[in-house]
N, C-alpha and C positions, 0 to 999 in steps of 0.2 A: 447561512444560519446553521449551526451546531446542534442537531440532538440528541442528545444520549437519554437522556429519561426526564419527564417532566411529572414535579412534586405538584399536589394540588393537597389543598388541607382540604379531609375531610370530614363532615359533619354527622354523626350516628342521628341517624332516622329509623322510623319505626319498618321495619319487614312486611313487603304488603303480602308475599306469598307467608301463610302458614305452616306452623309445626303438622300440622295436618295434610297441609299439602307439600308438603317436601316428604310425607311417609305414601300418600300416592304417587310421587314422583320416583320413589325409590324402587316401585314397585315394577315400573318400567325397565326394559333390558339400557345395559349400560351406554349401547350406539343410542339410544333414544335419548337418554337424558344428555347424552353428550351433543347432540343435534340441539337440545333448546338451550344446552348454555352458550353454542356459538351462534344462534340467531338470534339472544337476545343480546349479547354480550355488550354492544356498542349503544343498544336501541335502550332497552329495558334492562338497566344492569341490576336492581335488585329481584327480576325476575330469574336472571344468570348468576347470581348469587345465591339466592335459592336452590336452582337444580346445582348446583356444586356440594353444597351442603347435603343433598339428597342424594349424590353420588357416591359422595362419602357414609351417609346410613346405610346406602345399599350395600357397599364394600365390606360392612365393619359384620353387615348380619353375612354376609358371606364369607369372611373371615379373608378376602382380597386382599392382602397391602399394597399392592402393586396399585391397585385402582384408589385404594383409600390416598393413597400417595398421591395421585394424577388430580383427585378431587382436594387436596390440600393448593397446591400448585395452582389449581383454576381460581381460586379465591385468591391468592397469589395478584393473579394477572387482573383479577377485577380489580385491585387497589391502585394498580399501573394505570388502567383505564378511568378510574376517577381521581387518577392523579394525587393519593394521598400515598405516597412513597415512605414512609416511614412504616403506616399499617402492613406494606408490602414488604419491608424489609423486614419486618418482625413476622409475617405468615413464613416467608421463604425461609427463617433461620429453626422454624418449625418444619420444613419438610426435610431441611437438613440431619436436624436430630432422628427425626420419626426414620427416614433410611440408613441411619447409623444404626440406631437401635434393631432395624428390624435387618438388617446386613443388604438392604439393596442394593448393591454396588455403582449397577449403571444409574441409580434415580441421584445415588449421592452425588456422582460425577454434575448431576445436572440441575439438582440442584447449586454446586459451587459456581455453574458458570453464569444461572440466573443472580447468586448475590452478588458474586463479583463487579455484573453488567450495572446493578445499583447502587455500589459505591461512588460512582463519580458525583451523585448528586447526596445522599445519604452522609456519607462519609469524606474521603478524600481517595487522591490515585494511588497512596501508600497503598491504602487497605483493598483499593481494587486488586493492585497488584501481588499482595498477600494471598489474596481469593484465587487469582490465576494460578501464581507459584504450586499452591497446596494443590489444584487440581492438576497443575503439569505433574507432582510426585504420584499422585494417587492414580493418574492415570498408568503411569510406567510402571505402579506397582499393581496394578487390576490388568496389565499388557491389554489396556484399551488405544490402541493406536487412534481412533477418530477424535477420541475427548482430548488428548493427545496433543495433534495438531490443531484440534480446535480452540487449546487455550493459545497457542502460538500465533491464530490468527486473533484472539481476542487482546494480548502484545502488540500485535501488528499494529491495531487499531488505536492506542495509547503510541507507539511509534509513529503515527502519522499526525497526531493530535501535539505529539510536543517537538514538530516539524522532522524528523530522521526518517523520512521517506523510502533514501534507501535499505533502511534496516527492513522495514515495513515490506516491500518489491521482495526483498530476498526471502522474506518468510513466506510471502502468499508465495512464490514462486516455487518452496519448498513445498510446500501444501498441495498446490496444482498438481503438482508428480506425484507425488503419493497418491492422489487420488484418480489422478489417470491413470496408475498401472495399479491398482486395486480391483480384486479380482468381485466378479458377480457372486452374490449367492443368496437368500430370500429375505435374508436383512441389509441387503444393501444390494436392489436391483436396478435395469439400466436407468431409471426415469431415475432414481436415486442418483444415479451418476451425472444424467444430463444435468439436473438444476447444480450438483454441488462445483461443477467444472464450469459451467456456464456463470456462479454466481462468480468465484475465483475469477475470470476472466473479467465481468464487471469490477470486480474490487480494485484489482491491477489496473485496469482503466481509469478506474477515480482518481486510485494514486498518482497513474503518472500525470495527472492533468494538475494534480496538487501540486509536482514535482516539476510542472510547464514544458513537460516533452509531451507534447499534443499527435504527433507520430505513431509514438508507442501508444500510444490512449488511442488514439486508432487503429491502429492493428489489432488490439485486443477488441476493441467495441468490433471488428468486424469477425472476428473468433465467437464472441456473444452471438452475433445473428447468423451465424451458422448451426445455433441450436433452433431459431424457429420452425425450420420443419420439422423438428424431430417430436417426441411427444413429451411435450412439455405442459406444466398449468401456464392457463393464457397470462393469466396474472404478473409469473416469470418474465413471462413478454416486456414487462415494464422495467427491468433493468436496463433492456438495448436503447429504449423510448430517453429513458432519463440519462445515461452515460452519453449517447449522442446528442443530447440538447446541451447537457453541458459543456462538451466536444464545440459546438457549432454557436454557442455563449462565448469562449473565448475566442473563437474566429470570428466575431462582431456578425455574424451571420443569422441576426433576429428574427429573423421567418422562422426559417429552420427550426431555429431552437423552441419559438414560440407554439408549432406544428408539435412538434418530438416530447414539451411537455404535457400537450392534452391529448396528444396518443396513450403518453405512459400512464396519468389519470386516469383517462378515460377509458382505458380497458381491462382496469382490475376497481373499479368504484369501492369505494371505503366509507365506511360508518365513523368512524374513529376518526373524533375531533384533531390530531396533531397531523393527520396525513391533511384534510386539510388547511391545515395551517403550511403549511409546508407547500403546499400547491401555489397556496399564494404570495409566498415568498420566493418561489420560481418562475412564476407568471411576471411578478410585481419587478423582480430585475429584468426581467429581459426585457419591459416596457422602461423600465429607468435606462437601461442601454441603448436601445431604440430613441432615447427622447420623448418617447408617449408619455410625458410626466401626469397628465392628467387622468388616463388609463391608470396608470404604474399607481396614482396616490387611493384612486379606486380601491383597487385589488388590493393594497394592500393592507388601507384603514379599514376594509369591511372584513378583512382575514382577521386583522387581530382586534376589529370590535365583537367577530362570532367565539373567537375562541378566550378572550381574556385571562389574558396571563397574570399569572399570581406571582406573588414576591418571591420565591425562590424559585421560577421560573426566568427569570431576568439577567441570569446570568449567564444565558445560553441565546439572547435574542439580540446580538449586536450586531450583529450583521442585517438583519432585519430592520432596526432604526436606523441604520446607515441609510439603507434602502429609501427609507423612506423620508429621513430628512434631505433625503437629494430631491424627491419629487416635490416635496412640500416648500421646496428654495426656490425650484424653474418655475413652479407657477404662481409665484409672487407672496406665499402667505407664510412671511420671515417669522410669525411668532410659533406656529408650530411646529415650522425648519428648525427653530434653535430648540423647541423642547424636544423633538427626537434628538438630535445632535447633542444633546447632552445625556439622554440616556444614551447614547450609542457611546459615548467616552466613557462614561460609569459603567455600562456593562463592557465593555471591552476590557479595560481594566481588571472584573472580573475572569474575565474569561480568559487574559493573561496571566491572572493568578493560578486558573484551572489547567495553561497549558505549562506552564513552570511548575507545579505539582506533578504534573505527568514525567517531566523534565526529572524530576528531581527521586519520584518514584524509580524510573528505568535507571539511572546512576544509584541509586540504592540497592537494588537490584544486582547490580555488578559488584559494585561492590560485596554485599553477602556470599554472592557466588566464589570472589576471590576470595573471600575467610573461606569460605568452605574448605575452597582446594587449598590454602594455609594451612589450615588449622588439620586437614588430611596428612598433608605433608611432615608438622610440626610432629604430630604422632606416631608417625611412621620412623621421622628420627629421634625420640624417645624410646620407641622399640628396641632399637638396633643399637642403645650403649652395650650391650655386649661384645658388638666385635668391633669396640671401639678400636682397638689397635691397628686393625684388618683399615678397619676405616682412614687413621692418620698414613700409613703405608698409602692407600688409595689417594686421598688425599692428595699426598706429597706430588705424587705422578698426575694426579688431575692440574695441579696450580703447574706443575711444568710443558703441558700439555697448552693449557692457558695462557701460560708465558707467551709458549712461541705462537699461537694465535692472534693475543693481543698486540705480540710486534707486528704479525702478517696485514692483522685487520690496521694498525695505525698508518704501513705502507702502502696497503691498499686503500687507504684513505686520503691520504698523502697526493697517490699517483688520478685518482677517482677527481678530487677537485683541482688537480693540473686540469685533469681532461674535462672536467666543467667550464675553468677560464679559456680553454683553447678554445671548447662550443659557444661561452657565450660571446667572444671573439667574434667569430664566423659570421654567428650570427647578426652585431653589429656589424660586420663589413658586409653582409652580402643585400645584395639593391633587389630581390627576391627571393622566398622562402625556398623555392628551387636550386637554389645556390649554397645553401647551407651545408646540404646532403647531397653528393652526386658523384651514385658510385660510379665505377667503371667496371665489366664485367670483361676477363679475359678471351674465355672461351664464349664465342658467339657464335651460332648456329648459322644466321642470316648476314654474312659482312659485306654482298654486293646489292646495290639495288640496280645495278645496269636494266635488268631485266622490267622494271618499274617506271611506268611511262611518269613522267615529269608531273603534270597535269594531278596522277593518283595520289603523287609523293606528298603534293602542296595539300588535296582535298584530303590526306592522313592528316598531316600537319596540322591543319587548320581544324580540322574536329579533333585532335586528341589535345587542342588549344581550349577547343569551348569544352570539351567533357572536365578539364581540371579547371577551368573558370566556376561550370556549374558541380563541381567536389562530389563529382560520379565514382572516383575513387576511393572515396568512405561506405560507393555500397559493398554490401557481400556476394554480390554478383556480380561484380566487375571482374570480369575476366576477360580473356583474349577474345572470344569468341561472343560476347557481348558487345566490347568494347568495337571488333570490326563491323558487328552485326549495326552497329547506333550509328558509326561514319559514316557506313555502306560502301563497306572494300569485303575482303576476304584476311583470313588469318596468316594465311602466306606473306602477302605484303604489308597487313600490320606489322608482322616480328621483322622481316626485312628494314623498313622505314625507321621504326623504334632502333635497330640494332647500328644502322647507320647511321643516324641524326645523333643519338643518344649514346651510343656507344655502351647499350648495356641491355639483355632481356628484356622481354615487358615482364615478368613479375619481380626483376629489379627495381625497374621504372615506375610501377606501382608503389612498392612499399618503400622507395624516395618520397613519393608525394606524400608518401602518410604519414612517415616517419617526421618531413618537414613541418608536415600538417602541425601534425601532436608536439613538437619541437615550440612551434609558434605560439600556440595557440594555450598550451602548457602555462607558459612565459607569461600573456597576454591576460588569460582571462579567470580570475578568482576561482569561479564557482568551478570551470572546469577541471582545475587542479585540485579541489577538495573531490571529485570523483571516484572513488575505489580502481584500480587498476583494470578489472573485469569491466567494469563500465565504459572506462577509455577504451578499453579495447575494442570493445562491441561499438561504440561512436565513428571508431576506426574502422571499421568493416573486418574484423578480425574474428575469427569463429572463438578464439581464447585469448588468454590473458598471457598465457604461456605463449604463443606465438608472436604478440604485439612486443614481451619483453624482449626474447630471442633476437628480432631485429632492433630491436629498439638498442639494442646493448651493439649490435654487431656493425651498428652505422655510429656509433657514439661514443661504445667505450663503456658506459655509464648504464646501471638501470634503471627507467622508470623513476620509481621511488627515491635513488639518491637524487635527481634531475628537480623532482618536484619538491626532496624537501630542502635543498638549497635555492631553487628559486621561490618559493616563501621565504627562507632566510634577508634575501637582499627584495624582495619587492615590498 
């Protein structure tokens, strides 16, 4: 299930705290009243409504903006919390003005990133992305580097919604380094660091598991629980709880994951109706994946009979009647299977409308960016009719310049798909991907194995057979001294073996198999050919992109890139 903000209409009731007592409440120091707007917040929200308002009296006789600001913003979030999203969108475009006006710089920033976060249910992903855009400029012009990279991840998150995951990976991953090599100082101290690297870690974890490299979604979830010693809020805790349930959800591993979600509940408890709702749409699949359909229709008809969704709430719960019209099938009672199953096509529907809007935002997006640098450029040659003359001379010598490139690039293009049909040649004659690629190395260090009892040569043999069965080759520590360490020989008689059997080094003999690997599998498999090159590489066990090409070109002829986009051509 999807949440980005849920709309609730709300009904104007009478204020049961008084004008009277919001001028007591003001009269409190400002940690005090900020203590009863977050204990009532979830519980008693027009008592949290009140002290906000009384934070704001207090501010305004002390002539504070800063705090008048903070107590605008809280009334903000009460609207979020009683779910009338409109009220809230119109407070927040109030805090907006009020820190223009009064020149807050960092509340403006923070403001943009609270309206932005409202657009997807308010408005559309245009005008999210407008929100973002304006606070990526504002921050580069404030040299606020955190607001910065925080609209980027707020992108990210619109990039994972309208499926470009990879985009998404690259930016959190840009964010992570920045903020790992950011230095301490009393606005941004270690605990500051531990939750924003820790959370970074979580995020990458969700995506890859969006992205179904379950792998890398564990390596990070185990990056995440290496901050539970540190001193972290417990609450934090709940990101390792819920990225490893979802981790051990796709490994069909329903204990697990069933354990991991009422860890991650249960050790930050929540007031606030959507968390939730959210619980039990976590619980409720992992008993529809289990088959507990009867549990599963529990949990999940009592979720969404406490929390009751409102009509512009509906467009974000399809996954949740999927949920549940599977549990309401298994255990016999078809008439309320088909009425979730049909809102689950209605709202799906919508919610592919909501991710083709994101879709359609991010190409908007690019596109503005290229007028930009257009329309840079366009002006830049408007300038320069002056030395137009200068320019036709230039000119003249660029297109001949050109000339002979374009003939180069045509013969190189020419000679590039010879050497494609020679590869894919090969490739149809050869009865193993081993055969495709198989260098031969002149200078060999080890060319006798005399010295190599028979018996050792076979027991090399026969594990450097299962290690390319089990494609131990694709890790980044596959090396000599791994590779002898896993047979259980020594590094001597490995390169000996390798250099006599094979007729080539072992880090020929390696980057054969991967090269073959990537060759086949290139060929073979859709999704891994839409890859980025950096990705393949890193698949490949390659530290870079630079590397995997380097060979990739020096066994083939061909780069990468021309490889893959002629075999999309004929596949």
């Amino acid at each position: 299930m999807r949440y980005y903000f849920l709309l609730f209409i709300w009904f104007f009731s009478v204020v049961t705290v008084s004008a009277q007592s919001e001028k007591e409440l003001a009269s409190l120091s400002f940690d005090a009243i900020r203590d009863t707007i977050n204990v009532y917040r979830y519980t008693e929200s027009e008592k949290s409504l009140a002290a906000s308002k009384a934070y704001i009296l207090k501010a305004q006789e002390e002539g504070d903006k800063e705090n008048e600001w903070l107590g605008m913003e809280s009334i903000a979030y009460h609207f979020i919390i009683k779910r009338d999203y409109k009220s809230a969108n119109e407070q927040a475009l109030k805090t907006l003005a009020f820190a223009r006006t009064h020149n807050l710089k960092k509340l403006e920033l923070r403001a943009l990133v609270f309206l932005g976060d409202l657009q997807m249910i308010v408005s559309s992903a245009n005008e999210q992305m407008a929100y973002y855009n304006e606070l990526l400029e504002l921050a580069e012009a404030y040299g606020n580097d955190e607001y910065w990279e925080g609209a980027l991840n707020k992108i990210a998150v619109l990039m994972d919604m309208s499926g470009d995951s990879n985009k998404a990976i690259a930016i959190r991953k840009r964010t992570l380094a920045y903020y790992k090599a950011k230095s301490l100082d009393s606005s941004f101290t270690q605990k500051d660091k531990n939750y924003i690297v820790m959370y970074s870690y979580s995020s990458l974890g969700t995506t890859y598991i969006k992205a179904k490299k379950l792998d890398s979604a564990k390596l990070f979830a185990e990056k995440v629980k290496g901050f539970l010693n540190k001193e972290i809020d417990s609450c934090n805790a709940r990101l390792l709880y819920l990225l490893e349930a979802e981790i051990a959800l796709e490994e069909k591993k329903f204990k697990t994951a069933r354990n991991k979600y009422q860890k991650g509940y249960n050790i930050c408890p929540s007031a606030y109706d959507i968390v939730a709702l959210n619980k039990a749409y976590n619980l409720g699949k992992v008993e529809v994946g289990a088959k507990n359909y009867e549990e599963a229709k529990r949990i999940l008809q009592q979720g969404l009979d406490d929390y009751q969704v409102t009509a512009a709430e509906e467009g974000f719960m399809n996954d949740y009647y999927e949920q549940l019209a599977e549990a309401y099938k298994h255990t016999g009672d078809f008439e309320r299977a088909s009425y979730y199953y049909e809102k689950y096509l209605t709202t799906q529907d919508e919610y592919t409308k909501l991710k083709d809007s994101a879709k359609e935002a991010l190409l908007a997006d690019e596109r503005e960016q290229f007028k930009k640098e257009f329309d840079a450029l366009k002006a830049e040659k408007e300038q320069s009719q002056n030395y137009l003359n200068y320019v036709f001379l230039g000119a003249s010598i660029v297109i001949l310049v050109l000339l002979f490139f374009l003939l180069k690039f045509y013969r190189t293009k020419r000679q590039n798909e010879a050497k494609f049909e020679a590869l894919l040649t090969k490739i149809e004659a050869a009865q193993s991907p081993e055969e495709i690629i198989d260098t031969k190395d002149e200078d060999l260090e080890e060319k006798e194995t005399t010295d190599v009892p028979q018996e050792i040569k076979q027991q090399i043999l026969d594990g450097l057979k299962k290690l390319e069965l089990k494609e131990y080759f694709l890790q980044q520590d596959c090396n000599s001294y791994n590779v002898a360490k896993k047979i259980g020989t020594n590094t001597t008689y490995l390169s000996k073996v390798i250099n006599s059997h094979f007729g080539k080094n072992f880090n020929t003999y390696i980057n054969d198999l991967r090269i073959n690997y990537a060759i086949v599998r290139i060929k073979n498999d859709v999704l891994f050919r839409s890859y980025s090159i950096q990705s393949i590489a890193e698949e490949l066990g390659y530290k870079s992109a630079d590397s995997f090409t380097k060979y990739f070109k020096k066994d083939t002829g061909l780069n990468p890139s021309f490889y893959i986009k002629n075999i999309k051509n004929i596949a």
